[in-house]
Structures are given as C-alpha cells and as structure tokens.
C-alpha positions in Angstrom: 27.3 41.4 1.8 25.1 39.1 0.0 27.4 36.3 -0.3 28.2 36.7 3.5 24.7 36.3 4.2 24.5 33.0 2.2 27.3 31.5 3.8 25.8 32.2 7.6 22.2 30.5 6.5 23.9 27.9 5.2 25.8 26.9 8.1 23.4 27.7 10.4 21.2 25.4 8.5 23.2 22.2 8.4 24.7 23.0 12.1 20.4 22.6 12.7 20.0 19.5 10.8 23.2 17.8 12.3 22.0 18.8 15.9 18.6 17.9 16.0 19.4 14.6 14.1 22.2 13.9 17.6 19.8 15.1 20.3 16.9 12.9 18.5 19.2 10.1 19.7 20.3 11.6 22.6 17.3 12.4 24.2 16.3 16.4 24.4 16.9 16.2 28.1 20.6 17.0 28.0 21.9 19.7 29.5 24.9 21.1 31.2 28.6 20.0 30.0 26.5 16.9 27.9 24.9 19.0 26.1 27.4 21.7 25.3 29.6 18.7 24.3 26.9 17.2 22.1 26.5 20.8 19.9 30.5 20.8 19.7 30.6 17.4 18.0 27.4 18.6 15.8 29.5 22.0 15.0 32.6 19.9 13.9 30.6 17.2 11.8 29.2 20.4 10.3 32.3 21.7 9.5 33.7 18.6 8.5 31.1 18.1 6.1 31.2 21.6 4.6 34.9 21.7 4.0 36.0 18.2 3.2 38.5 18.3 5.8 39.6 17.0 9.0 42.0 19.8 9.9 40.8 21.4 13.0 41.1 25.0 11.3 38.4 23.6 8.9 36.4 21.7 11.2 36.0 24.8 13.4 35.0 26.3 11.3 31.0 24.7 11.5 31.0 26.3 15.6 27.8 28.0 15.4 29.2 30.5 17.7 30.1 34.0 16.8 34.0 33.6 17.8 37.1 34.2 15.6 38.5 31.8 14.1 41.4 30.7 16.3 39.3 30.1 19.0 37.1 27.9 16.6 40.2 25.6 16.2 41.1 25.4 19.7 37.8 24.7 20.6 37.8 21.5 17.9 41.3 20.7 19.2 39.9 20.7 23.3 37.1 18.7 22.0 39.2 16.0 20.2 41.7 15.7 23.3 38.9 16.0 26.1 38.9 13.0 28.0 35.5 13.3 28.2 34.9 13.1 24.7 34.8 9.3 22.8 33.2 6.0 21.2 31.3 5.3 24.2 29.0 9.0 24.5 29.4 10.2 21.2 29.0 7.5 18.7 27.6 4.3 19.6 24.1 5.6 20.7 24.2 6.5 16.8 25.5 3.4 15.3 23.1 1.2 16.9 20.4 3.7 16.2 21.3 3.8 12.5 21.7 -0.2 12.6 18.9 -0.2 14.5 16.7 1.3 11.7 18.6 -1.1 9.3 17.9 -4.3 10.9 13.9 -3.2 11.0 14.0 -4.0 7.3 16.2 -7.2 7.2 14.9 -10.6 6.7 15.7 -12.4 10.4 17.6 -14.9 8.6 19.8 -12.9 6.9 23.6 -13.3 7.8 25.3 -10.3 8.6 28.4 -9.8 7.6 31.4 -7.6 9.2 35.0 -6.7 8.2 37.6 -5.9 10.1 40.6 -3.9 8.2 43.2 -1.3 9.4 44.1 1.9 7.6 47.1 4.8 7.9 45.3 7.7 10.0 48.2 10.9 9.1 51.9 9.8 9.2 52.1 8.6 13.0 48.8 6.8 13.6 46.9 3.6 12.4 42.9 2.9 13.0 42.1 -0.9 13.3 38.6 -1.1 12.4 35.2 -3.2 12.1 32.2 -2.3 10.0 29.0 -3.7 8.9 28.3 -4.7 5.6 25.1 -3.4 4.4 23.6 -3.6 0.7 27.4 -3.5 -0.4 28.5 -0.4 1.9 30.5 -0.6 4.9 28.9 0.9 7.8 31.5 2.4 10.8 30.9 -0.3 13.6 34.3 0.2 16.2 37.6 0.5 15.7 40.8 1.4 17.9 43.7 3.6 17.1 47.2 3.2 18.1 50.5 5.2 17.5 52.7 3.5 14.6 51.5 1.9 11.2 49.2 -0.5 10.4 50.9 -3.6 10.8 51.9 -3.2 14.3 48.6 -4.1 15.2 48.6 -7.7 17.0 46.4 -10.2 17.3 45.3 -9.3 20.8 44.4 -6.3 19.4 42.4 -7.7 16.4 40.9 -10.1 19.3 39.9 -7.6 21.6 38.0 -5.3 18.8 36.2 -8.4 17.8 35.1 -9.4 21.2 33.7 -5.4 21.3 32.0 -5.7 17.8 30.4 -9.3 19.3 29.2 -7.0 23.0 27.3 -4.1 20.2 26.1 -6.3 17.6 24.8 -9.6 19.5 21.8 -7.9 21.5 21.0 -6.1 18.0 20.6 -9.3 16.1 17.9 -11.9 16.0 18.6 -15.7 17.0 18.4 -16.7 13.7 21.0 -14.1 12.4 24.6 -15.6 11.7 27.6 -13.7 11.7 30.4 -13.6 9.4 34.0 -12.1 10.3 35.7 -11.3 6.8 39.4 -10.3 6.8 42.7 -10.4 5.2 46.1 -12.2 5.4 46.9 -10.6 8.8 43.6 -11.3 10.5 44.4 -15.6 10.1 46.1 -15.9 13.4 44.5 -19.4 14.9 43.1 -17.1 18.7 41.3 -14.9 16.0 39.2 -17.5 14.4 38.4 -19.4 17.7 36.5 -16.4 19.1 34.9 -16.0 16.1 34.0 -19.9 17.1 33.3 -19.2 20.7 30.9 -17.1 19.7 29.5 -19.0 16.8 30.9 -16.9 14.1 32.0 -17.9 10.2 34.5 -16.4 9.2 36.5 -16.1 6.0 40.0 -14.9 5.8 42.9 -14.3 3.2 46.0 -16.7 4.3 49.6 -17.0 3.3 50.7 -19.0 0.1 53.4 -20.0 2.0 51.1 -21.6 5.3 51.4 -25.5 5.8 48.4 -27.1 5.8 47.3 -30.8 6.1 44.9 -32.9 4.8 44.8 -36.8 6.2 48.3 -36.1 7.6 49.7 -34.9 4.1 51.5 -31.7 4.4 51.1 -28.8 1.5 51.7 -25.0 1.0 48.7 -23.4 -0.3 51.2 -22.0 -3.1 51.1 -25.0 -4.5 47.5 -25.4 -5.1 45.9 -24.3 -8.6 42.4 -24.8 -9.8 41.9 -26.3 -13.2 41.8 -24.0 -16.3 38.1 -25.1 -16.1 37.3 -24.2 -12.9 38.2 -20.8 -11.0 38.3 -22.2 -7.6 40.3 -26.0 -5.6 38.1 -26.6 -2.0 39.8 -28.8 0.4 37.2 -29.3 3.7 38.5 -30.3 6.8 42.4 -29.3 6.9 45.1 -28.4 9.4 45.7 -25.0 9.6 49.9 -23.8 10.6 52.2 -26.0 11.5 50.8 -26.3 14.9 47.4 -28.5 13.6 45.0 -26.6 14.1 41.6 -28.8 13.6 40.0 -28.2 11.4 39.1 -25.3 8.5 38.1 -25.4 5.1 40.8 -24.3 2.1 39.8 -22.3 -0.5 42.2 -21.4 -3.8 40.2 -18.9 -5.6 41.6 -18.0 -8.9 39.6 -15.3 -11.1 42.1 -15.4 -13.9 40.2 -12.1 -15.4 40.5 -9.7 -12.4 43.7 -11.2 -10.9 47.6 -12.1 -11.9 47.5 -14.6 -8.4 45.4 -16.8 -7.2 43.9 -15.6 -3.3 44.3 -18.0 -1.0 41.1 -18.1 1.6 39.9 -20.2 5.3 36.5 -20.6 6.0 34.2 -22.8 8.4 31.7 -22.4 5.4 31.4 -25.9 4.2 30.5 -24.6 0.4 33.2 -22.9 -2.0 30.3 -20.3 -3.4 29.7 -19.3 -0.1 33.1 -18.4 1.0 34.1 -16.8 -2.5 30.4 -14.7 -2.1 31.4 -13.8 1.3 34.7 -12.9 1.1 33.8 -10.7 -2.4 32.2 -8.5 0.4 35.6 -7.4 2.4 35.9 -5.1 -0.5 33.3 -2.5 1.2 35.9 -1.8 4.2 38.6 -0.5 1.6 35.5 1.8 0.0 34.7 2.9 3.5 38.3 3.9 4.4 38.6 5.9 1.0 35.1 7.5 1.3 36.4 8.7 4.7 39.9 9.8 3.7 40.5 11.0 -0.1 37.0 11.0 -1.3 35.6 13.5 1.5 37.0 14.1 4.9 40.5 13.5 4.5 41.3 12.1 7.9 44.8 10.7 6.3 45.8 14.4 6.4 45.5 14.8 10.1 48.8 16.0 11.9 47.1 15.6 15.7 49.9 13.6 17.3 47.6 12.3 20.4 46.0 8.8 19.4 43.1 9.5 21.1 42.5 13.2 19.9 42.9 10.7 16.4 40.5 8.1 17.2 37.7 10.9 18.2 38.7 13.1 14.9 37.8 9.0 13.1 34.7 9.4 15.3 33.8 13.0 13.7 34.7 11.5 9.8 32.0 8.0 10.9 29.5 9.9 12.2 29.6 12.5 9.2 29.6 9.5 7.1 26.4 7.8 8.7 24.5 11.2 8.7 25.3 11.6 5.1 24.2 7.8 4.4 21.1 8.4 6.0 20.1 11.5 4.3 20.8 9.2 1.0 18.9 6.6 1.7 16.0 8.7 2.1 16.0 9.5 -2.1 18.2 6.8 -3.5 14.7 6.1 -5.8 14.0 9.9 -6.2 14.8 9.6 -9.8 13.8 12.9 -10.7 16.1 14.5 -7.7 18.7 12.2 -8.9 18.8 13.6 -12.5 19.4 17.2 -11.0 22.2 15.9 -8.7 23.8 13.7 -11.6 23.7 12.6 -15.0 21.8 9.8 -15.1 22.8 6.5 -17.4 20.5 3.7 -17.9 23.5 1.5 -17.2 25.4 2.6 -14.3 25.2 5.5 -11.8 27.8 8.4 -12.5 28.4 9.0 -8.4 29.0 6.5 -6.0 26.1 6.0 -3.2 28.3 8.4 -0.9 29.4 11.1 -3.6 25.5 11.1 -4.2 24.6 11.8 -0.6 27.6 14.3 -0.5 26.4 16.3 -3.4 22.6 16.3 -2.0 23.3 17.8 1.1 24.9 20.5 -1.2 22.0 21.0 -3.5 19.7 20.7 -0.5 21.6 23.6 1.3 22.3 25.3 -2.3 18.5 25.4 -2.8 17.2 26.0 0.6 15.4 23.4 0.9 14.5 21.7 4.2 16.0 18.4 4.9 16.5 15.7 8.1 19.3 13.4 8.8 16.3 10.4 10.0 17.3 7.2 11.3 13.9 6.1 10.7 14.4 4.6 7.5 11.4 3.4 5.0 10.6 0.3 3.0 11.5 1.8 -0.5 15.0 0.6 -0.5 16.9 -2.6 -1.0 18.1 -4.4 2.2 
C-alpha cells in the first residue's frame, strides 16, 4: 500500500509541474474544450516523461484522472488524432516562449543558426524537421510529417518548412541577427538556397561529389577536389552550382583526415572557409536531437499509429517533453553540488549528456520530493 501511495504523489506531482508550466503560457483564462485539451497534452507529456515511451498505453498512463487503464489509452489516442489538436495550439506558444527566454540572454549580433534534417518516425512515417541551435543543443523549431521514409521528402517540402521556420523566427530576432540554414546532401536543391537568399539567409549545405561545378567557365566534380596534406580544407569562391549555372556559391572540400575516411563536400554564401567548416560542425545537434527524442528517452521510432497526423502530434508530445526537461536543466546546470548527487562528476568531461542530466533530475526531484518548476524564465548563470 505504501508503494501505491508513492506512485500516486509522484504523478500527481509532475502532472502539477507540467500543467502549471502550459497554462503559465497559455494564460489561466482557459476554459471549456481549451482547457480540458491543454491538461490532456500535460497528462501525456507526463506520462511520456515517466515511462520513456511514446506508446499510447504508456503515455496514458500520466491522465491524472481516476479511469482504468484502457480508457487512459483511448483518451491519448483521441487526443493524438483530434483534429483539434496540433503545432499551431499546442506547441508554438511554447517554443517561442522558451526561445523567447533564450534570446533575452543572446548578444543582438549573434547569428542564429538552424538545421533542418529528417528522421524515420515507426515503420510507415518520416518527420522533416527544423531546430534551433542553441549553446550546441538543438531546440524543436517545426517540422512536418508525411507517410513513407525519409527521402521521399521533396524540395517543396523542405521549401515550405523553411518559409514556416522564417514566419516564427523573423519577428523573434533582432535586425542585427543573421540566420544560418545548415543541412545535408538532400537539402542542396538550387529553390532551397534562394529562399534562404530571398530572405537574407547563409546557408551551408553538404553536396554531391559527383555535382558539376564551374569556375571561370571550367567544369569540375567536387570528387575531384582534395586539399593538400598540409591543409584540411580547398575554398573555391564564386562557382557555378549543377549543370544548370547557378550563379554563384562558394565550394568548400573539407577533409578532417582524423575523424573522416572521405572528404565532405560543402556550399556556402559564407565568403570565409572557417566559417562555413564552424557552421556546418553545428548540423551535428539535429542528429543528437532526433536520438535524444527516439532511443535515448521517448522512443517515438517505436510508434505503430498509422495516421500521419496522430504522428506529427505524438512528435509534438516527445518536443515539448524535451523543452520542459531542458528548461528544468538549465535552471542547475552550475549546481555543482546537485550535480554530484545526480552523477559522478569528472574534472574532464561530464558523465550524462545535458539531456540525460535533466532526465535524471526530474527523477531525483520527484524521488526526493522536492518542489520544482519547469520556468521559461531563464537566468544569467548560464552560457548563451
């Protein structure tokens, strides 16, 4: 009976926490279907959370409602295929919030950079998605989730989540920010890089070894560019890009002979070969993202929903865990003494990743009974 009563304080606890962090953002004026919506979504991220799991058994089970547990799991499953349920009510008045609190503490030159990757979402569906970079993480920004793998994705499609990343982020930024669009080899298609150009964009992207370019009307295939033992890295400004001309970009071969077997072949409108290797070094924090919401926590690779938008708003329950969890994190990520009692602690490297850290101190928090608040109002005692 003991445990039992544990187990009900505990998730009544972070079911609080998760809530009151939502309806902060939301406004406490809610009410009717909004509002019995909003503690849904809090009860799933709960569950999701607790569990480590995106099936809707599991996520069900953080309903703070005294129902058994196959009504739990239809309730998650009418939630995730409501058609009043996605992005638009239930997320982005929390990513810009979040960003929001970021941004207070960034220098108003800084450039900001985002990366847009896809992923495999369960054996029918693939999630085309944007995030923020941010002190090496990758924040959630957008995404879109279609029935099929991940390269069936076009380049309308990687257009059209750009142009939505450009309608969140632009009112967000100062005039002095710049932007910076990092991809790989898919995301090099010539429409792709002039919106990023329309709308005043750099952008640096992986490209095919086997692409012509030209450079004062000579043709060559970026295979058959090496950089000097000497050097880990051959610029070539001002090239045309395909076959078809394109005018202009800068060509980057970028050979770390220590990490890699191959040299990456990268295009830019950065003028300077640091810059675009710096930048592009950055694209790294999607694929940490993707695995911090599939095999390292929530497991949303395991789904089997077969609706592609029941998908995309079960992706939506996984990002906003993630950001709740991240902000909890960055509220101790100096706490040294907490640290040591979460983790060992080495003078050289931490032992958890920043999100394996903020997943464990929720635990401990809820472990010890101590109170916590998932704040977007972030302080000045961490690195931007």
């Amino acid at each position: 009976m003991q445990i039992l009563k544990c187990y009900h304080h505990e998730k009544i606890n972070l079911y609080t926490q998760v809530n009151a962090a939502l309806c902060g953002v939301s406004g406490n004026n809610l009410q009717g279907h909004a509002l019995k919506r909003l503690n849904t979504l809090s009860g799933l991220i709960c569950g999701m959370i607790r569990k480590g799991s995106s099936h809707l058994a599991d996520i069900g089970t953080g309903l703070p409602q005294d129902i058994d547990a196959s009504s739990k799991q239809a309730a998650a499953k009418r939630f995730l295929e409501n058609k009043w349920t996605g992005y638009e009510e239930h997320y982005l008045p929390f990513v810009k919030a979040f960003l929001a609190g970021i941004l207070s503490l960034t220098s108003y030159r800084s450039n900001i950079c985002l990366v847009i990757d896809g992923s495999q979402i369960g054996n029918d569906h693939a999630t085309l998605m944007i995030s923020v970079v941010w002190s090496g993480r990758g924040i959630p920004l957008c995404w879109f989730t279609k029935p099929g793998g991940k390269g069936h994705f076009t380049e309308q499609d990687h257009i059209n989540l750009v142009k939505r990343a450009q309608e969140i982020i632009h009112p967000m930024l100062s005039p002095e920010m710049k932007v910076t669009l990092l991809g790989d080899g898919e995301f090099d298609g010539i429409e792709l890089i002039k919106t990023c150009q329309e709308a005043s964009w750099y952008y640096v992207v992986r490209t095919a070894c086997d692409n012509w370019m030209y450079e004062n009307n000579d043709p060559f295939q970026a295979r058959n560019i090496r950089p000097c033992k000497t050097s880990n890295c051959f610029f070539i400004p001002n090239v045309e890009f395909t076959r078809k001309r394109f005018q202009f970009v800068n060509f980057l071969c970028w050979f770390d002979r220590k990490k890699y077997e191959e040299p990456i072949f990268l295009i830019s409108n950065l003028k300077e070969a640091h810059d675009i290797i710096d930048y592009y070094k950055q694209r790294f924090s999607i694929e940490r993202l993707f695995k911090n919401l599939k095999s390292s926590a929530f497991n949303i690779h395991k789904t089997r929903l077969k609706n592609a938008t029941a998908v995309s708003n079960l992706v939506m329950v996984a990002a906003l865990a993630f950001l709740l969890s991240l902000a909890l994190a960055l509220q101790f990520e100096h706490d040294k003494p907490l640290r040591k009692k979460i983790q060992r602690v080495r003078p050289d490297r931490n032992v958890l990743s920043f999100f394996s850290f903020a997943y464990e101190l929720i635990l401990y928090f809820l472990d010890k009974d101590i109170p916590f608040n998932f704040s977007f109002q972030f302080s000045k005692n961490f690195d931007s």
